[in-house]
C-alpha positions as CSV (number, residue, x, y, z in Angstrom):
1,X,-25.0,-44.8,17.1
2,X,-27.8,-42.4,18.7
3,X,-25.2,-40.0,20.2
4,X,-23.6,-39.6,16.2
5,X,-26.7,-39.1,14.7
6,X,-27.9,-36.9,17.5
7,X,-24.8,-34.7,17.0
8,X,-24.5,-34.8,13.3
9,X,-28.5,-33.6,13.5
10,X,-27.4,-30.6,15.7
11,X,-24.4,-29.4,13.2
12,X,-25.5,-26.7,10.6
13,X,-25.5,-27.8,7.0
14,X,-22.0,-26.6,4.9
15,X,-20.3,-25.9,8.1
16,X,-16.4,-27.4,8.5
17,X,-13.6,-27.1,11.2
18,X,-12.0,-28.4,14.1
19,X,-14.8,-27.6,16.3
20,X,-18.9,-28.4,15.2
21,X,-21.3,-26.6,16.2
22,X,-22.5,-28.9,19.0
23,X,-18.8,-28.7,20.6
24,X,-19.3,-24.8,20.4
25,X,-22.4,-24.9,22.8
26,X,-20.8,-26.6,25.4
27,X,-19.5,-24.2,28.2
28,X,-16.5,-25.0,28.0
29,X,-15.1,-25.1,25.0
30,X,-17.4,-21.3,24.3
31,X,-14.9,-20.5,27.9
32,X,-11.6,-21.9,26.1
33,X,-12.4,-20.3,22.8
34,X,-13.4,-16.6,24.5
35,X,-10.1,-16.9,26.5
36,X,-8.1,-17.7,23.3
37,X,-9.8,-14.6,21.2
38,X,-8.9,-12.1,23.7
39,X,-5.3,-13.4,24.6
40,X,-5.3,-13.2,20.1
41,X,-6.3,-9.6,19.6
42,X,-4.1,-8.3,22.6
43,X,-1.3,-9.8,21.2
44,X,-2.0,-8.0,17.4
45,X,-2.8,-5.1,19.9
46,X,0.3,-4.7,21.1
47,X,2.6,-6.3,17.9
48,X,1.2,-4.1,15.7
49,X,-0.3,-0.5,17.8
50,X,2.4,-0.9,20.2
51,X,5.5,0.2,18.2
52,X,3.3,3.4,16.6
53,X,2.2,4.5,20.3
54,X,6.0,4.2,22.0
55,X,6.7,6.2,19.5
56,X,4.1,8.7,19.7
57,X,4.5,9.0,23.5
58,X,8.2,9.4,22.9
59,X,8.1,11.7,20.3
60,X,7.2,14.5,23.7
61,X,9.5,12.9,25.9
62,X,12.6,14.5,26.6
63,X,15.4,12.5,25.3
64,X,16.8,11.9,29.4
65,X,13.4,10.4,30.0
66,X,13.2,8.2,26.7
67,X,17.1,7.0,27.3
68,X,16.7,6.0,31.4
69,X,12.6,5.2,31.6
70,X,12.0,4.1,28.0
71,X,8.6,2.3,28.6
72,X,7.7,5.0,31.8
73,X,4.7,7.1,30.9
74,X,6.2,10.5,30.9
75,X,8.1,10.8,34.2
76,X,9.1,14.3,34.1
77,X,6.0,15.6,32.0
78,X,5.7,16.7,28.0
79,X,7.4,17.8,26.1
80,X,6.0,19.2,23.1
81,X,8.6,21.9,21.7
82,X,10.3,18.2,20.3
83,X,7.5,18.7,17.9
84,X,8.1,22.0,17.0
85,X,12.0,21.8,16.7
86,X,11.1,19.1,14.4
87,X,9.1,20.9,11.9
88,X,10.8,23.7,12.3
89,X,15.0,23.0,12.7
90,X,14.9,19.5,10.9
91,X,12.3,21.2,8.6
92,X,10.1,17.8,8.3
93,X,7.2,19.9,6.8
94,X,9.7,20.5,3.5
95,X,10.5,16.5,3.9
96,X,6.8,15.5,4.4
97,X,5.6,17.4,1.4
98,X,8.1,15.8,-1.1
99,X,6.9,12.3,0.4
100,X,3.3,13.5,-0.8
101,X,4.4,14.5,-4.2
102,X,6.2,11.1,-4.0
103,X,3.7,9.1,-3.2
104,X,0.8,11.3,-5.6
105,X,3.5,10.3,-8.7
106,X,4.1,6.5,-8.5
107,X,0.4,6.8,-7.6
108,X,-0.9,8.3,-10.8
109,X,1.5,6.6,-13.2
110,X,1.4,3.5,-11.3
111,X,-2.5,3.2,-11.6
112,X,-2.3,4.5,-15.4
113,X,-0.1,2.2,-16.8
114,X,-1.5,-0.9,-15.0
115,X,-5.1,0.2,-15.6
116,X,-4.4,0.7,-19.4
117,X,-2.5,-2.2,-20.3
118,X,-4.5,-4.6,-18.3
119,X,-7.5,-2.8,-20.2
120,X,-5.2,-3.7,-23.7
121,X,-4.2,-7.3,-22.8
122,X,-7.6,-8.2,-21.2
123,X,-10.1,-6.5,-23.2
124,X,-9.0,-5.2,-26.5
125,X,-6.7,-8.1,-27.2
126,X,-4.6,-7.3,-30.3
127,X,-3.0,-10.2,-32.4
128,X,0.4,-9.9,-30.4
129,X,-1.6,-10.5,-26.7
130,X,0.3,-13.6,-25.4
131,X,3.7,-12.7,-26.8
132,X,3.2,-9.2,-25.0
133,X,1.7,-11.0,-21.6
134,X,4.5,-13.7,-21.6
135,X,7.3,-11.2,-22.2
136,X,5.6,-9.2,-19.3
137,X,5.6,-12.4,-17.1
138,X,9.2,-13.0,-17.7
139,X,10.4,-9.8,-16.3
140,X,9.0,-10.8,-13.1
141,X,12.1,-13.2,-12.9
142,X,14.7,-10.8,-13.4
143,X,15.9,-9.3,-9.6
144,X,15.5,-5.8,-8.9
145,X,19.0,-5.5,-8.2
146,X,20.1,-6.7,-11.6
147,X,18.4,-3.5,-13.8
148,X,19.3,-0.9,-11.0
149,X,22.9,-0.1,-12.4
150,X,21.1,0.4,-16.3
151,X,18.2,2.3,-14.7
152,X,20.6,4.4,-13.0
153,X,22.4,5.2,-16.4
154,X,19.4,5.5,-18.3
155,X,18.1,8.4,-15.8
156,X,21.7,10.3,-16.1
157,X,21.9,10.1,-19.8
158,X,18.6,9.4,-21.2
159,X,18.0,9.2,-25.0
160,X,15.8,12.0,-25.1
161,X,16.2,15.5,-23.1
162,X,17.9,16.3,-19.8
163,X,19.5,14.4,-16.7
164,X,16.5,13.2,-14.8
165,X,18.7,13.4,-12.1
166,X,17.0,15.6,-9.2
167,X,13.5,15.6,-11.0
168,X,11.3,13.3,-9.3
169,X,10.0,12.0,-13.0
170,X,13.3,9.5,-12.4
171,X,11.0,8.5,-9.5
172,X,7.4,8.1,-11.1
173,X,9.0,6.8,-14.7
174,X,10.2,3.4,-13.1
175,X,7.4,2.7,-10.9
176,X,5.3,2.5,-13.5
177,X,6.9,0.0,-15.1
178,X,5.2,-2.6,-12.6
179,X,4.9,-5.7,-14.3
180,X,2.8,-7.2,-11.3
181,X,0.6,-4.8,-11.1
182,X,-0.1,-4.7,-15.1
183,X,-0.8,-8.8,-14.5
184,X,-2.7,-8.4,-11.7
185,X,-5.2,-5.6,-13.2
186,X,-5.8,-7.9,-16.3
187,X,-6.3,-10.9,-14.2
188,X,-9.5,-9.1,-13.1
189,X,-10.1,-7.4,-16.5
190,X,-10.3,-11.1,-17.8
191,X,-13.5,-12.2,-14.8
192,X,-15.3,-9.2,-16.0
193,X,-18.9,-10.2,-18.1
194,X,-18.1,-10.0,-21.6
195,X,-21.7,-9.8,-22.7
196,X,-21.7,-5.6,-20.8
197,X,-19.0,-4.8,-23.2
198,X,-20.2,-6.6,-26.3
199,X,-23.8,-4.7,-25.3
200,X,-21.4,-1.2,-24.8
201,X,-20.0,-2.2,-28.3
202,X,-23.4,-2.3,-30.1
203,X,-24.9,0.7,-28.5
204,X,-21.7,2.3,-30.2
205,X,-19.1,2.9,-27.7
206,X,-15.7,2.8,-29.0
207,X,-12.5,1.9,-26.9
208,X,-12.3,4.7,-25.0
209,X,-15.7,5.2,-24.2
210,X,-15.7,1.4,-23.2
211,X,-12.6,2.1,-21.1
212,X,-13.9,5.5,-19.1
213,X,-17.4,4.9,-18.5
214,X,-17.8,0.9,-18.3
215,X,-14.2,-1.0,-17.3
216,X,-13.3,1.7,-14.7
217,X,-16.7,1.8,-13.0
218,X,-16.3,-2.3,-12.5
219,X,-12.9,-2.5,-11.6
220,X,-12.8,0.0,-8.3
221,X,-11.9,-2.8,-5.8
222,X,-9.2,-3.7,-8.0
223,X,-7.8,-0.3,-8.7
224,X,-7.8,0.3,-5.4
225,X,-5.3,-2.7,-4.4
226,X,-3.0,-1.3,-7.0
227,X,-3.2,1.9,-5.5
228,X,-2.4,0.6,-2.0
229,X,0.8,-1.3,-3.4
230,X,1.8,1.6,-5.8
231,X,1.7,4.0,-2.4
232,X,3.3,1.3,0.3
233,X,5.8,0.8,-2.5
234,X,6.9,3.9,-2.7
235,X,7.3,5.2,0.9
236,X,9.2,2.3,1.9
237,X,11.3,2.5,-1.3
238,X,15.1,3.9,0.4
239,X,17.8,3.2,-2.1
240,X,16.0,4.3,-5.6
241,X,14.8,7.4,-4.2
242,X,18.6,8.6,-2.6
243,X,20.3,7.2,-5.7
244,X,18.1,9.7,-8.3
245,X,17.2,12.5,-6.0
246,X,20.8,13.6,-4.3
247,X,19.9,17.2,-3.7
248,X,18.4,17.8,0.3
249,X,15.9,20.0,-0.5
250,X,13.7,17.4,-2.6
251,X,14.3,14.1,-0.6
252,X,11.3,12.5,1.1
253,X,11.1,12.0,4.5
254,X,12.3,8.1,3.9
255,X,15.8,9.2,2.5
256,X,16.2,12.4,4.5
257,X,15.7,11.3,8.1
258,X,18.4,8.4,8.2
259,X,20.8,11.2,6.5
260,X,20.1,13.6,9.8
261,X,20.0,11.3,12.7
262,X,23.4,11.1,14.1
263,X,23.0,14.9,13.7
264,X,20.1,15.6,15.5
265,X,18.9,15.1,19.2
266,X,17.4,11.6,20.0
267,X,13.9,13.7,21.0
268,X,13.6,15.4,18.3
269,X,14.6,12.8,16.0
270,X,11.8,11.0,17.2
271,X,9.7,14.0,17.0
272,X,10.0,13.5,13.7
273,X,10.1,10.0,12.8
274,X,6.6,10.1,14.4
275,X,5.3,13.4,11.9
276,X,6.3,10.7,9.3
277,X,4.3,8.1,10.7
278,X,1.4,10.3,9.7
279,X,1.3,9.9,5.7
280,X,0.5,6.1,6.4
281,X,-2.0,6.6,8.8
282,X,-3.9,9.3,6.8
283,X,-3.6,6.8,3.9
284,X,-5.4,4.4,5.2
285,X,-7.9,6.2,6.9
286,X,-8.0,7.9,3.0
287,X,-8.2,4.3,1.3
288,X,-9.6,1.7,3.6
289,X,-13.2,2.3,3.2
290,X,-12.5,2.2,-0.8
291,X,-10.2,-0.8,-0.4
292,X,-13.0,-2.7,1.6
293,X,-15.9,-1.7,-0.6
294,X,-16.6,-4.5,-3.3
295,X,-18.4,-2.3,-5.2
296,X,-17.2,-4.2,-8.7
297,X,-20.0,-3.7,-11.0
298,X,-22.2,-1.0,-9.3
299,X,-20.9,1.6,-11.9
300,X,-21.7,-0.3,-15.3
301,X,-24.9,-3.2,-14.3
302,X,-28.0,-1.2,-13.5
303,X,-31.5,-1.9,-12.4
């Protein structure tokens, strides 16, 4: 009975898991636990920077050395005109700048349609709301595949105008039309304190007003998750992107370098596949401090 109350007197109020804090201080278990964290993070190491630094490394590795030596660090030396042939004979840097304009589309429409009708649904709330939200909701249950064939006609022959066939607006248009995301920005919209935008309302702000200069300030963190799904969704997108855009010259670097690699060398493939590598990277160097930052209602609650 002493040795329980003696150890439930040494655990810190609120605290729960396997292990209390009195099991912690013993040398062992700290021993077993240290041991554990570092065989945990080298293994994330090596899952997840281990596939991005091959490559790297074999992106200047001549295609002899990549093919007898794969995991040798650079037997016979660099290689870096792999990089140049890349940018210059595949021409990646015509590739890599349609991926921007790629991405900076779904982007934009993506975070305009989501922040506006989670901004309608959540805040505004006109009569038809839950018919609106539920019809919303149910498209959620209907598979991708199933709309891609009356997509694909409705970008050949649309109502109104042109063939969107080759313009990268056959891109942007459907990613916007991202039902989760709409849910998941009004989700948030819904948490938000009703009593700032009742106090907007009185001091005469009318719905846009309310929308620019108080829901946007409060809602960064959640416009930025949107804006990280709306960008990984649209490099990783394949089969959208090389149904609409058939022509070369506009591809982005997703369609066009599985179209050119059993016509290009294994190096320079490589080369290349790594140059690509870079618009995720940059992105979230670009988005993670944003994407971490809870800075929800910095913008519209002051003093």
């Amino acid at each position: 009975m002493a040795a329980t109350a003696t150890r439930a007197t040494t655990d810190e109020p609120g605290e729960r898991g396997i292990l209390s804090a009195f099991d912690r201080r013993r040398s062992g278990v700290r021993m077993g636990l240290g041991v554990v964290h570092v065989v945990l993070f080298t293994g994330l190491v090596v899952a997840g920077l281990g596939p991005v630094l091959w490559l790297a490394k074999a992106a200047v590795t001549p295609t002899q050395d990549t093919l007898s030596e794969p995991f040798a660090l650079f037997p016979n030396g660099l290689d870096l005109a792999n990089l140049t042939a890349a940018w210059v004979e595949v021409e990646v840097g015509r590739y890599f700048l349609n991926t921007l304009l790629v991405a900076a589309g779904c982007w934009a429409v993506s975070l305009l349609v989501a922040a506006t009708g989670g901004y309608l649904l959540s805040v505004l709330r006109p009569r038809y709301t839950r018919l609106i939200d539920g019809a919303i909701l149910a498209t959620l249950f209907i598979p991708a595949v199933v709309l891609l064939v009356p997509l694909y006609l409705t970008v050949v022959r649309p109502a109104i105008g042109p063939s969107l066939l080759n313009n990268y607006l056959a891109v942007w248009l459907p990613a916007a039309a991202n039902a989760f995301n709409v849910l998941l920005v009004k989700r948030f919209f819904d948490n938000l304190p009703r009593e700032v935008f009742e106090a907007a309302r009185t001091d005469g702000a009318g719905p846009f007003r309310l929308f620019w200069s108080i829901v946007l300030p409060m809602s960064r963190p959640i416009l930025a998750v949107v804006s990280v799904f709306a960008i990984v969704a649209s490099l990783k997108d394949y089969l959208w992107p090389s149904l609409v855009l058939p022509a070369a010259e506009i591809q982005p670097l997703g369609v066009r370098l599985p179209a050119i690699a059993s016509q290009t060398e294994l190096d320079v493939f490589l080369a290349a596949l790594a140059i690509a590598t870079l618009v995720p990277i940059v992105l979230f160097l670009l988005f993670q401090r944003v994407f971490l930052r809870s800075a929800g209602l910095g913008g519209a609650v002051k003093g």
